[in-house]
N, C-alpha and C positions, 0 to 999 in steps of 0.2 A: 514593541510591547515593553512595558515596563519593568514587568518581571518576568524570569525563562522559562521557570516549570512549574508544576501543580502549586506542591507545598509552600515554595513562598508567596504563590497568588494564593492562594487559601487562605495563610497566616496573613499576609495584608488586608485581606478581604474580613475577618474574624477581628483585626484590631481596628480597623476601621480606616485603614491607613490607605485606601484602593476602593474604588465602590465597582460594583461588576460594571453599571452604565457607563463609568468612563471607561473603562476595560472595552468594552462594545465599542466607542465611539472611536477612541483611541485607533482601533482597527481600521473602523471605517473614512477616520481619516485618513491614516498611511494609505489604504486603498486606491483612496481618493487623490492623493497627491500623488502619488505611484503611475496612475494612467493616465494623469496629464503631464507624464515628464517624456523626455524624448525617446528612451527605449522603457515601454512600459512592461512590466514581468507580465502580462496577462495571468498571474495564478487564479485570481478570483474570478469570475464571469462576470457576478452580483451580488451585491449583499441583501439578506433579507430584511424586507422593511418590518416584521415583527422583531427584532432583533433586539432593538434599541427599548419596546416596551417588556418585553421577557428580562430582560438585563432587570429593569426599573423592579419587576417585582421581585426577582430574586435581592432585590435592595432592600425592600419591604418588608420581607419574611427576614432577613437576618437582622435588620431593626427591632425587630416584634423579638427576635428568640435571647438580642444582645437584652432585652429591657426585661424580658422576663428570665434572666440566669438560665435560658436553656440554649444559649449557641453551640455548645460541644455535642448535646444532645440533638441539636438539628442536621451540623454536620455529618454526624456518625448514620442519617438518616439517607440526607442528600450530598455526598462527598463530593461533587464536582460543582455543589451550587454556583451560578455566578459566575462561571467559566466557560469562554465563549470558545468553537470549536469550528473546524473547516471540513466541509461536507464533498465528495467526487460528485461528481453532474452524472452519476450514472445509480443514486441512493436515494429512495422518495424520502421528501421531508413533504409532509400532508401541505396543502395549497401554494405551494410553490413551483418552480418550472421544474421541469427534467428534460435534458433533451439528448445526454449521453455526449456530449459534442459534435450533433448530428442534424442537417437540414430537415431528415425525415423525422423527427421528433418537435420540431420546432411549434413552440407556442402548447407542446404539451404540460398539462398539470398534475400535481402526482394527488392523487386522491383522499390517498392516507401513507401512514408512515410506514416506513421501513420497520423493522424488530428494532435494529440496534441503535438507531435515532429514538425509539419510543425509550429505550432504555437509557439511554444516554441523559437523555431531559426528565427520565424521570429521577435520574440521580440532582438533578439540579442542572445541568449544562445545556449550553445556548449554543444552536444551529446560527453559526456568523452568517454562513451564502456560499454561493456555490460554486467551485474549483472545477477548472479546465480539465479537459481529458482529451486521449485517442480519440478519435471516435469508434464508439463501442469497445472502449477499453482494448482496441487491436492499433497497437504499438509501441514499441521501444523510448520513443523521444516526445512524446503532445507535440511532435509534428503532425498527425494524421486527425484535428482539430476543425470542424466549421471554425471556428474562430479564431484561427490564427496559432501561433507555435505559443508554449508559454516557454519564459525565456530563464535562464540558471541564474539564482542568483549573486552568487560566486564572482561570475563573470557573463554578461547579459550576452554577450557573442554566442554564449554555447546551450544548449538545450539542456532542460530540467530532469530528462528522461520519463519513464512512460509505461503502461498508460494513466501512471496515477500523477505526473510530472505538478499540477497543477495546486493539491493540498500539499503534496512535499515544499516545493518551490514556497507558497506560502506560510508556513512551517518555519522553513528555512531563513525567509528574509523577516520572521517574527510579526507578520501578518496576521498569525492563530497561534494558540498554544498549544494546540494538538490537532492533527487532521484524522478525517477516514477515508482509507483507498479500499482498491481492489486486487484480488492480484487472481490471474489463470496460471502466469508463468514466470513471476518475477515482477509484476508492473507496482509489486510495492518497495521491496529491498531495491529493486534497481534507483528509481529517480533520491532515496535515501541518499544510497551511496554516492550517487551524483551530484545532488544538496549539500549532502554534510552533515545526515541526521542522523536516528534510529528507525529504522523500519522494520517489524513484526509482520511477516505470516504467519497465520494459525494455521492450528491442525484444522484440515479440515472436518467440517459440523462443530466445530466449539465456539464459531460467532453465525447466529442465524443468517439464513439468506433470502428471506424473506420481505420483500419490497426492494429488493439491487437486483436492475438488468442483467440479464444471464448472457455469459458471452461463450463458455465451456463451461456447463453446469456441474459435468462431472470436477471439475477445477479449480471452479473460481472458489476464492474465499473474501471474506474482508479482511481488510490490513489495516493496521496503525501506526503514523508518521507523529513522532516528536522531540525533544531535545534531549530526552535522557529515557534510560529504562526504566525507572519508577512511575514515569508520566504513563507509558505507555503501560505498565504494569495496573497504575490506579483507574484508567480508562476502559480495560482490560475486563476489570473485575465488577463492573456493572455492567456487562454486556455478556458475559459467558450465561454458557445455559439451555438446556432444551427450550426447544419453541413449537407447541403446537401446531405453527404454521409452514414448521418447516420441519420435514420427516429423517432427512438427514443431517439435522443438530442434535447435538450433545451434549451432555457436561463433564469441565474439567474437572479432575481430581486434584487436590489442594488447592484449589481457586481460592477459597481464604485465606492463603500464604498472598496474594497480589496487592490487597489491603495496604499492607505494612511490607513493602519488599524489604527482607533483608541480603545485600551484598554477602556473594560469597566470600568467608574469610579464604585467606593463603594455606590453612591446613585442609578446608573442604577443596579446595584447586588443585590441591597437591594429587586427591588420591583420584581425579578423572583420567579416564583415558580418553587420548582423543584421536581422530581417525581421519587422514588427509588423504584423499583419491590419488592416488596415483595418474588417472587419466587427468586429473585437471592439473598438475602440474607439469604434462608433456604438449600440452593447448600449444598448438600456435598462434601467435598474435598477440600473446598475451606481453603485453607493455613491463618493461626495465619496472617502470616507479608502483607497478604495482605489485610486481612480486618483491622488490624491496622491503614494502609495506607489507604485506604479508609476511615475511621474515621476520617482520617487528612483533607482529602480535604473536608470531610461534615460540618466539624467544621469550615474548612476554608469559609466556605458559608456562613456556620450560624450566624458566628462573621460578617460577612459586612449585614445580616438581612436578607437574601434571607427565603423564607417560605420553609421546607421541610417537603413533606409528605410518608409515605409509602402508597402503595398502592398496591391492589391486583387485577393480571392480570396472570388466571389461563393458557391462551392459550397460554403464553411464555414456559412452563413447554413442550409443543408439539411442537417448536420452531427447535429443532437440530435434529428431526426427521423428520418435513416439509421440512427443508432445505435440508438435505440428499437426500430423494426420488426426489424431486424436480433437484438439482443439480445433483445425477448421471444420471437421465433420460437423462438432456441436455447433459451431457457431453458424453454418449453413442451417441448421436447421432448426435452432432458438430466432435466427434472423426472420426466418419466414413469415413470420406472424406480422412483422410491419410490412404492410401490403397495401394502403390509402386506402381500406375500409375500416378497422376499430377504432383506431387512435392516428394523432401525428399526420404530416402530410395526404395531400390528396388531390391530385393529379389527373383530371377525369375530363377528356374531351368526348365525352360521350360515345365513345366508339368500341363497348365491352368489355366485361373484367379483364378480358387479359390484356389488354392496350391501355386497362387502367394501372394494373401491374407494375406491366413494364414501364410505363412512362413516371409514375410512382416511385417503384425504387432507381430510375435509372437516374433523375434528378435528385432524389432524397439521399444516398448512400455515396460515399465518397471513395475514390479511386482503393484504395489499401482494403476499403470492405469489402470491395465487389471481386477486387482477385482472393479474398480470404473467400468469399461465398460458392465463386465461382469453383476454386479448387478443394472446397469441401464438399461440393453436388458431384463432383468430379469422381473425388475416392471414393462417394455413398453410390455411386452410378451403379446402373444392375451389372456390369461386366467387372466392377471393379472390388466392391462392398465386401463380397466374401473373402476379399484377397486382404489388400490394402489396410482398413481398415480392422481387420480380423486382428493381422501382424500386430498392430499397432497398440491394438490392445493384451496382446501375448505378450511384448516387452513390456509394456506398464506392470504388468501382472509380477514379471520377473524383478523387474525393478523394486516394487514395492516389498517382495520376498527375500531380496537379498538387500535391502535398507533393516527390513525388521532383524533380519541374522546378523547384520553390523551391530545394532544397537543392542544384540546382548551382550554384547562382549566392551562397546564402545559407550562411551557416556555423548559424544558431539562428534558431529564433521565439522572440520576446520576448511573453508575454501574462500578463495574472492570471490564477491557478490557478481563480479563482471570483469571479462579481460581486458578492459580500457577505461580509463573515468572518462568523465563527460566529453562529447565531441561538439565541434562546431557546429550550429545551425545549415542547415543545407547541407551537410555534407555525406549523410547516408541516406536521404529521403528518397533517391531516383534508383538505390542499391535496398532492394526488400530485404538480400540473400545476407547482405552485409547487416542489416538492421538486425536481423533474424536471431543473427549472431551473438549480438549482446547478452540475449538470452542464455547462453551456454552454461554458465554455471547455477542457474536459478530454475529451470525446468523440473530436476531430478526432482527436487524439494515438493511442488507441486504433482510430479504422477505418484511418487510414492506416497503423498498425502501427510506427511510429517510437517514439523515446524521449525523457523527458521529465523535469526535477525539478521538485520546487516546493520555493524557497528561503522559509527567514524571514525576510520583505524590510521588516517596519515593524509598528507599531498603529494601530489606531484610534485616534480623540483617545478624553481621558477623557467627556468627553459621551456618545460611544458605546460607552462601555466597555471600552478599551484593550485591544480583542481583536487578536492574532494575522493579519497576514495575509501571503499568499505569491503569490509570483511565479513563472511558471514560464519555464525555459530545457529549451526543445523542439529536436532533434538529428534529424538523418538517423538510419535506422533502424543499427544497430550504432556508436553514434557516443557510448555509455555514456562512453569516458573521456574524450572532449571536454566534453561538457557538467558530467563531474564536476570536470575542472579547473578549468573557469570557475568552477564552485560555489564551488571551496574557493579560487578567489581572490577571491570575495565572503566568504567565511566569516573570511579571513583580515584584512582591513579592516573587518570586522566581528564580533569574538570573541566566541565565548560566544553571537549570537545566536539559536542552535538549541537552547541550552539554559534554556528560559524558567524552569523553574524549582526555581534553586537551593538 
């Protein structure tokens, strides 16, 4: 890409310095040159063939508003005009594919748009095409992909992380200027922290869910991968909002502050307090270079006067196994419905629904889905449901009550996004329990239903391969433009961090 983040593709786009069409093209040439090299990133799948004539009018219309003295006035209407954007393969954009990264999907089209796509375009921004995933958004690495791993761009050896791996990664190696993920339990901050980006989870209900496959409905949200907190701040704020179409969206309070983020100064930093688990810094496994880095950004607190306390919150320690029973339950039984009669695959040797079924999902769903299906019919089973599941939801409960009692007294959780940066390809894919794992510090964020970034906070040393790692700053639930401030006054004493590579 030409240029890293919103406002100067704006301002180029306004002097006439950039036209959105090369902007589009630009992309789809990297794209293109990308996957005919010898280790290609897989981030994109395809780019949309409307792409390139959406670009052309958004050319048209800022022609018309430069010739009649009204470009200020058209921006302030459509603030993303002209800016093209990377979609997960699991988000309907109206006539194009969706298949979630999944055989059993394959050749499906999405009918109509998504909420936050409708919203998106109608700020002015262009659906580039569609980014790899897990499939069904269940996993850690876009290992568990029909089409292959999508690969880090950092260093191509190691996996992008998951399961939004695919817009981050592209994000990353400047493919798009801003992506949309998903997250149940981290699959947006993780593949960030692994790229080298910003990745935003909302509170849950403040981005509709309305046209994104449901993988843990109680869970999922949409996420936002980009180079800086403002990006994601200005993308942000065309897209919050109730939505008719979905009963469990909301709106943010001071969503007008996202507009115009302003960085918090060093006197507004001073007077936070901020709140480190105790459990997550007795983790094992968790890696030398990343608690290093994490030192870095506590110190960086500390030095502008913020108060840090540890504290001790035993119920996080039951956190990735609430989340688990919880999330496969959902995801057994949101899965059901692709059966090779509505939609998507269809597998029919004419031998009865049920040997339509099973021959259906047993070809269409790939290894990682079917032990996720398999062990969430498991815990819904009639011997088990009342038990199991019940727990599972009695610790969320508590979890979410003793989040809400931290954040009166606390302004952020300070914690690492994940206890290892990025790993090599193949190397935890045959280990579920090991993958599982990554998750450990990004769960909580998702039962309690709160918000959360993960910043580009440092590397590893070169012995480890100077990968990428991130820190997250964790918010009370509707508390998006707090945490985005603080981002972008890390972002701001630290330039260009988000943008690994130039």
């Amino acid at each position: 890409m030409t240029f890293f983040n919103i406002k100067d593709t704006v301002k180029a786009l306004k002097e006439g310095t950039v036209t959105s069409a090369q902007l589009v093209k630009e992309s789809i040439d990297t794209f293109e040159k990308d996957k005919a090299s010898a280790l290609p990133l897989n981030a994109f799948l395809e780019m949309y063939d409307d792409a390139v004539s959406k670009a052309e009018e958004a050319d048209k219309e800022i022609a018309e508003a430069k010739a009649n003295g009204k470009l200020d006035e058209l921006f302030e209407k459509k603030p993303l005009l002209g800016l093209p954007f990377a979609v997960k393969d699991n988000i309907s954009v109206k006539g194009h594919r969706l298949t979630c990264g999944s055989k059993i999907l394959e050749g499906y089209v999405a009918p109509y748009n998504a909420t936050v796509i409708s919203r998106l375009e109608a700020s002015g921004a262009i659906p580039l095409g569609r980014c790899n995933q897990d499939e069904f958004a269940m996993g850690s690495s876009t290992e568990y992909s029909c089409y292959g791993a999508t690969r880090n761009p950092i260093n191509r050896e190691y996996v992008s992380g998951g399961s939004s791996g695919g817009p981050a990664a592209a994000v990353s190696a400047n493919q798009a200027l801003f992506g949309l993920g998903t997250e149940t339990g981290g699959s947006v901050r993780l593949p960030a922290s692994y790229c080298g980006i910003y990745g935003l989870k909302t509170t849950y209900g403040v981005l509709s869910r309305w046209g994104v496959v449901a993988y843990g409905s109680s869970l999922d949200q949409v996420g936002l991968l980009a180079h800086t907190p403002d990006d994601i701040a200005k993308s942000l704020a065309v897209m919050v909002g109730n939505d008719m179409y979905d009963d469990t969206s909301a709106d943010l309070p001071n969503a007008e502050e996202l507009s115009n983020l302003a960085a918090y100064t060093d006197e507004e930093i001073a007077k936070l307090k901020v709140a480190i688990p105790k459990q997550f810094l007795e983790t094992e496994g968790m890696l030398s270079d990343v608690s290093a880095v994490f030192e870095n950004v506590k110190n960086w607190l500390s030095s502008k006067g913020a108060k840090i306390d540890v504290v001790d919150l035993p119920i996080l320690d039951a956190s990735i196994a609430s989340y688990y029973v919880i999330a496969l339950s959902e995801a057994a039984s949101n899965l059901s419905r692709f059966d090779g009669i509505r939609y998507g695959r269809r597998v029919d040797n004419g031998q009865g629904y049920d040997e339509l079924y099973v021959q259906t999902r047993s070809e269409g769903f790939g290894p990682e889905v079917k032990r996720r299906i398999v062990i969430g019919n498991y815990v819904l089973s009639e011997q088990f449901s009342g038990d199991t599941y019940k727990k599972g939801m009695t610790v969320r409960a508590k979890i979410q009550a003793e989040m809400a009692k931290l954040f009166e007294s606390y302004d952020i959780v300070l914690c690492p996004t994940c206890p290892t940066p990025a790993f090599k390809l193949g190397q935890k894919v045959d280990s579920p329990l090991e993958m599982y794992l990554s998750d450990l510090f990004t769960t909580f964020v998702n039962l309690a239903r709160i918000t959360s970034i993960s910043i580009p906070a440092g590397k590893t040393t070169e012995a480890s391969g100077s990968m990428p790692v991130g820190i997250q700053f964790a918010g009370a639930m509707f508390s998006e433009v707090k945490i985005l401030k603080l981002a972008q006054a890390w972002e701001n004493e630290h330039p260009g961090c988000g943008i690994p590579l130039k």
